[in-house]
C-alpha positions as CSV (number, residue, x, y, z in Angstrom):
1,X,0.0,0.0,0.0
2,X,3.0,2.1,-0.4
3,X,3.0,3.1,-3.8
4,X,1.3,6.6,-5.5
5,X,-1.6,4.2,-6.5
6,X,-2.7,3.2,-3.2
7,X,-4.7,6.0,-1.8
8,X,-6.9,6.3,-5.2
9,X,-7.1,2.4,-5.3
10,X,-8.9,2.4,-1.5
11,X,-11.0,5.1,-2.4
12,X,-12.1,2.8,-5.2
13,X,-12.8,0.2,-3.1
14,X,-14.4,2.6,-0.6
15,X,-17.1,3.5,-3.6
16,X,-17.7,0.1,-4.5
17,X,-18.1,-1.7,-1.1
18,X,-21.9,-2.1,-0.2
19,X,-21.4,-2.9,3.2
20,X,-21.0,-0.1,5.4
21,X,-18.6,-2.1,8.5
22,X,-16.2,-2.4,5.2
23,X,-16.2,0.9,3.7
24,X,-15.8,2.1,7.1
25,X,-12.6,-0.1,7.6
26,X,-10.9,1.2,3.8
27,X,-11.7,4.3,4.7
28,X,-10.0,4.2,8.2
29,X,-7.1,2.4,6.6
30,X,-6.9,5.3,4.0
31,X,-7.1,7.9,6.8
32,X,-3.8,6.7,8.2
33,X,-1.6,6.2,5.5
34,X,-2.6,9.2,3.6
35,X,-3.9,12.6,3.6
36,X,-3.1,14.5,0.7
37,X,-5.5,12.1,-1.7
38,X,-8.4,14.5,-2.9
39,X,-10.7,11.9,-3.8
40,X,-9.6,9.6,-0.6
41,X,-10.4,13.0,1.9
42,X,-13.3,14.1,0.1
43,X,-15.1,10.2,1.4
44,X,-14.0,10.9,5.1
45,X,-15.2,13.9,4.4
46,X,-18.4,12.7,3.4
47,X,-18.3,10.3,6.0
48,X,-18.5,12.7,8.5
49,X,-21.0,14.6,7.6
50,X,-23.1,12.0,7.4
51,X,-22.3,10.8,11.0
52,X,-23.0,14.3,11.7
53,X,-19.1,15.0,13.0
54,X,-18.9,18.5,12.0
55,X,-15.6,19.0,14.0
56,X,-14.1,16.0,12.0
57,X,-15.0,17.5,9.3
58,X,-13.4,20.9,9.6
59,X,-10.2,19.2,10.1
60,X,-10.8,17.2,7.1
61,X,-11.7,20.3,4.8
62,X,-8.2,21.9,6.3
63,X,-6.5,19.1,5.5
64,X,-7.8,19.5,1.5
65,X,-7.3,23.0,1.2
66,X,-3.8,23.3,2.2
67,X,-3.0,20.8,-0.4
68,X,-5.5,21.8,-2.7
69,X,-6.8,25.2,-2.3
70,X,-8.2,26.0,-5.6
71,X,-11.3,24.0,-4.6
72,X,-11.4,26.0,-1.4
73,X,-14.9,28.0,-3.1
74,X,-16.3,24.8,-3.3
75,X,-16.1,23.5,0.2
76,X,-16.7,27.3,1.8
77,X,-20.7,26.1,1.7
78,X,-19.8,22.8,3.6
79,X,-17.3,24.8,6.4
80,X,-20.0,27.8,6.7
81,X,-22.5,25.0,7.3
82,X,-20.9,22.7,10.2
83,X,-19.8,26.4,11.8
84,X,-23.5,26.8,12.4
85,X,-23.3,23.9,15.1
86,X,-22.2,25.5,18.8
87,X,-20.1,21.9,18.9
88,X,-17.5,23.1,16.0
89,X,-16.5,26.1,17.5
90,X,-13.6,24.9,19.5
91,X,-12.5,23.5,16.3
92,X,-12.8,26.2,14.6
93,X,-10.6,28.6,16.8
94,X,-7.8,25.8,16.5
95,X,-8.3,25.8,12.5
96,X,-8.6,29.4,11.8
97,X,-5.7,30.3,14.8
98,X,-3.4,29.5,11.9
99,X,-3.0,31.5,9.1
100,X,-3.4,29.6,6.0
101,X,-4.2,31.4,2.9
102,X,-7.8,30.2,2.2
103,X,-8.8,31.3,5.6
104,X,-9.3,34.7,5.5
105,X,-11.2,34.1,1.7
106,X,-13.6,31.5,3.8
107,X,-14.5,33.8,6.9
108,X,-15.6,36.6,4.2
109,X,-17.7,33.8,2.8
110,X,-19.6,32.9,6.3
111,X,-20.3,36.6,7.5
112,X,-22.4,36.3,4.4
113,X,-24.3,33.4,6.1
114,X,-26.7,34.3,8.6
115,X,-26.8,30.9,9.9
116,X,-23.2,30.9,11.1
117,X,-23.0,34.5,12.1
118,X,-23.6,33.7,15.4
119,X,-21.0,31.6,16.2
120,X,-17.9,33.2,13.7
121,X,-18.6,36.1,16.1
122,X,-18.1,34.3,19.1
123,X,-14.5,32.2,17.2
124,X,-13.8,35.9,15.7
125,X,-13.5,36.7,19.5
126,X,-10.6,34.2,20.2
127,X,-8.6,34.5,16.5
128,X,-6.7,37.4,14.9
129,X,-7.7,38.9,11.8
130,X,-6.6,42.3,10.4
131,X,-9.8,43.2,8.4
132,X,-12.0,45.9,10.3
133,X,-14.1,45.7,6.9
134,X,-15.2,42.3,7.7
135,X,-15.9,43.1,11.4
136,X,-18.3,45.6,10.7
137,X,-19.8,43.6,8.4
138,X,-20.3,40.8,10.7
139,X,-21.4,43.2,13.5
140,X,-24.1,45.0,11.2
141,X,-25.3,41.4,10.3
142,X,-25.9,40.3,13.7
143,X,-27.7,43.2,14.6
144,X,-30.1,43.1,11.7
145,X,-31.0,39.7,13.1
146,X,-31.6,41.8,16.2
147,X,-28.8,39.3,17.5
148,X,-27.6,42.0,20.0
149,X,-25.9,40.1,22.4
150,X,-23.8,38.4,20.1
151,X,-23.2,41.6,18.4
152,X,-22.1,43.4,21.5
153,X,-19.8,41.3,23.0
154,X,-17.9,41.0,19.6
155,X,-18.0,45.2,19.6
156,X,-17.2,45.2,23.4
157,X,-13.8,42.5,22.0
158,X,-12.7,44.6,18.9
159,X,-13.2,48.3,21.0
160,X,-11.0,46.8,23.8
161,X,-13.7,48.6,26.2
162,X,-15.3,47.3,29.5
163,X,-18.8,45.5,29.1
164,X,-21.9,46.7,30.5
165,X,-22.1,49.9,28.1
166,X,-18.7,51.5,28.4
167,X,-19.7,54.5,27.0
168,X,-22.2,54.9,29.7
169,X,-19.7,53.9,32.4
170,X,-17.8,56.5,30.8
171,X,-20.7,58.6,31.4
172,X,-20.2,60.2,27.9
173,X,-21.0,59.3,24.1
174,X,-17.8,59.9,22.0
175,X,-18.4,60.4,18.5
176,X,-16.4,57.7,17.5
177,X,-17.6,55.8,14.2
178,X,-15.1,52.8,14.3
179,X,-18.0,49.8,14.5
180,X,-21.8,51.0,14.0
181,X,-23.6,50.5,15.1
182,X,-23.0,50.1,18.5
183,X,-20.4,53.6,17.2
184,X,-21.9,56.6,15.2
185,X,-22.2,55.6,11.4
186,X,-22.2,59.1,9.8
187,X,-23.5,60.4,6.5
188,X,-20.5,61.8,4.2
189,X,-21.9,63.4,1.1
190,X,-21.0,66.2,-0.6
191,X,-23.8,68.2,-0.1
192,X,-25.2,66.7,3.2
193,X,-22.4,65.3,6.1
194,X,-21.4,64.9,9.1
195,X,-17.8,64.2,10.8
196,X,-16.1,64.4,14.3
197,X,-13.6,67.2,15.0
198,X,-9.7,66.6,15.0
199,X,-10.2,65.8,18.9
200,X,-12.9,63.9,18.6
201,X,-14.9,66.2,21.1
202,X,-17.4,67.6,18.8
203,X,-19.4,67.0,15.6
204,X,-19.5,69.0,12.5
205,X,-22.2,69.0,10.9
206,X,-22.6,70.5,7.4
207,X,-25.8,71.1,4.8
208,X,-26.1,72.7,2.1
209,X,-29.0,74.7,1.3
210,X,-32.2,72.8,0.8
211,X,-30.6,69.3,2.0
212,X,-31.9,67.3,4.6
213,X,-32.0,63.6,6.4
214,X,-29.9,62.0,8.7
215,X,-26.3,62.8,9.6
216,X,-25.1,60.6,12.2
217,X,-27.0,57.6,14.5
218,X,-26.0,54.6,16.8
219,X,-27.7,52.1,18.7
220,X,-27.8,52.4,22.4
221,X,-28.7,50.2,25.2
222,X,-30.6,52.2,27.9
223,X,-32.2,49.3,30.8
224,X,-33.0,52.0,33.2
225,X,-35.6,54.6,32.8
226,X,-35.6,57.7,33.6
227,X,-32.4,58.7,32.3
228,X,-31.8,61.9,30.3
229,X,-29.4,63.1,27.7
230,X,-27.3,66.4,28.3
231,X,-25.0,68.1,25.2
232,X,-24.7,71.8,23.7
233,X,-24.8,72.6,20.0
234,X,-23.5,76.1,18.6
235,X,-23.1,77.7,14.9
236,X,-23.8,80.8,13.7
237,X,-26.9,79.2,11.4
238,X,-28.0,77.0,13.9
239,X,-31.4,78.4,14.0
240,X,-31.0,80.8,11.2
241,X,-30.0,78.8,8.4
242,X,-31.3,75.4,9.0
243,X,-32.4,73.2,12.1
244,X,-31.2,70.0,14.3
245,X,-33.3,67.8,15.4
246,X,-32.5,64.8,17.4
247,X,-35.0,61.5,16.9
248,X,-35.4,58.1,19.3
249,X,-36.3,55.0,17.4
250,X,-37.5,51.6,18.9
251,X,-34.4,49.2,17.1
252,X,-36.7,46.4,17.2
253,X,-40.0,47.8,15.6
254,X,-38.5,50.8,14.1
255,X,-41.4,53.1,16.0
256,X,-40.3,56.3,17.1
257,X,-40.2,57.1,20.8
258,X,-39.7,60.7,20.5
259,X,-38.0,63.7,18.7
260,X,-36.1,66.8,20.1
261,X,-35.4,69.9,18.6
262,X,-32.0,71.0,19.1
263,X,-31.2,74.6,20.0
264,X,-28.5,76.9,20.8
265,X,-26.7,76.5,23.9
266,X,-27.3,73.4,26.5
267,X,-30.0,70.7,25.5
268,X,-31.3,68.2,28.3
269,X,-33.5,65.8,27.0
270,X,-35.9,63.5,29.6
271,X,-36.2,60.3,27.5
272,X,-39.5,58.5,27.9
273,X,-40.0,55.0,29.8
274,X,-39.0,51.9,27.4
275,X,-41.2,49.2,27.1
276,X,-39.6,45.5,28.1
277,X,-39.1,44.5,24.6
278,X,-37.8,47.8,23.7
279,X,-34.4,48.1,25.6
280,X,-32.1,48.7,22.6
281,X,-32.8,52.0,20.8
282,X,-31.3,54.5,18.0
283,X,-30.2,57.8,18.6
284,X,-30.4,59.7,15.3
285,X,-29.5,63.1,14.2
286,X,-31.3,65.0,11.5
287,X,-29.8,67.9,9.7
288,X,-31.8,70.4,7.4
289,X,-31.1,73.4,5.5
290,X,-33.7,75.8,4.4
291,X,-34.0,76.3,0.7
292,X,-32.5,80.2,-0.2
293,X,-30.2,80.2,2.8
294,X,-26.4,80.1,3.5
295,X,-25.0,77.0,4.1
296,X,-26.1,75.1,7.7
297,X,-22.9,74.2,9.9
298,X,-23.2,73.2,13.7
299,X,-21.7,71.7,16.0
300,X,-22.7,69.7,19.0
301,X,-20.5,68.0,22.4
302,X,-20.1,65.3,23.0
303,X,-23.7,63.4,24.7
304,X,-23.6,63.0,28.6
305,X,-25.9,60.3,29.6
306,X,-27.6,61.5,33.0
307,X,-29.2,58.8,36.0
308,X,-32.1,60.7,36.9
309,X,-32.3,60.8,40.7
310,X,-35.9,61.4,41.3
């Protein structure tokens, strides 16, 4: 059984034996003395599958894309699939610790796949990869599935921030815009935009005249009620020129809770009691420019989040 031959000669047999005690036995036999043989693997792979050993089988698909990776498209389906099983992610944080070159082709394949979001966040937590692109990706997935949980820790892992709402234990909203949308995301169009300052302490806000809609918004986690928002916006056309208005949206149902207009000088804004399934909602900032006017520009702090005492 030593020669080139062999392996393709007990995958042979492996097709044409009936019984399954036998195949079984070829196929172990063909496990041990080789593992390079695409159509040898590609039975244990199937194998395994059918026995339902998705963790076997992750090893198996490594084992043919590192000698074989221009099939690597055609077994993404089969990884993306056994990753939706809880029971493969330890095997998965050993496979994808390493860094062969399909693997960073096949996690941009699974964010695709709602079915295995869940857990490539949680196996994203425990492996290194340098694409922010596909992190945000995977976080927006997950919270379009109104997965939050899973989409918070994985923000709470890639912002190296304490749990439980840093930016409320912080006791400020900072305008950063790294992972939305548990960050800002932040409309950047030529006539209609919005960006933080060079120290990150304020938002600029910009509109040209007659253009509207929203500038920035993030999702926000609020359990308590009773607690208010506190910033100041400023500009020499805020007011005059255009208007600010900030709106609070149910995530879940999309319903809006309430809307503020902004003025001059120090807002405080009471927010309303959520409802139990209500407890994650979206901040959003709308911009608009009056039609004949100069150009709107504004600026606004930073938001403090306030614990009413009462």
């Amino acid at each position: 059984m030593s020669t080139p031959l062999a392996p393709r000669a007990l995958a042979i047999l492996a097709i044409a034996e009936a019984n399954d005690k036998k195949r079984d036995a070829i196929l172990d036999v063909g496990a041990q003395i080789n593992k390079r043989d695409l159509p040898l693997q590609s039975l244990l792979l199937e194998r395994a599958l059918e026995r339902g050993n998705y963790s076997e089988s992750v090893l198996i698909l490594d084992r043919i894309l590192r000698v074989h990776p221009e099939y690597a498209e055609r077994f993404f389906l089969p990884l993306a699939e056994a990753m939706a099983d809880p029971e493969t992610i330890p095997a998965f944080i050993d496979l994808l610790k390493d860094t062969a070159p399909w693997h960073h082709y096949f996690l941009a394949f699974a964010v695709t796949k709602p079915e295995a979001q869940v857990n490539l966040a949680q196996v994203r937590r425990s492996i290194v990869v340098d694409d922010k692109g596909l992190d945000r990706r995977l976080i927006r997935s997950l919270v379009n599935q109104q997965k939050f949980a899973a989409a918070n820790k994985l923000y709470v892992f890639l912002s190296q921030v304490p749990d439980a709402a840093s930016d409320k234990q912080a006791g400020r909203l900072s305008w950063k815009a790294d992972y939305p949308p548990f960050d800002w995301s932040m409309t950047d169009g030529r006539h209609l935009r919005a960006q933080p300052s060079r120290d990150g302490r304020q938002l600029e806000i910009f509109a040209r005249s007659g253009e509207g809609g929203v500038v920035a918004q993030r999702l926000l986690q609020l359990s308590e009620a009773g607690e208010a928002l506190a910033f100041e916006a400023y500009g020499g056309t805020l007011g005059a020129s255009g208007k600010l208005e900030l709106r609070i949206s149910c995530a879940i149902s999309g319903e809006l809770i309430q809307s503020f207009d902004i003025r001059p000088g120090r807002n405080h804004v009471l927010l309303k009691s959520l409802s139990a399934n209500c407890d994650q909602i979206i901040l959003a900032i709308n911009a608009r420019a009056q039609s004949g006017r100069p150009t709107f520009r504004a600026v606004m702090s930073t938001i403090a989040i306030e614990t009413n005492s009462d």
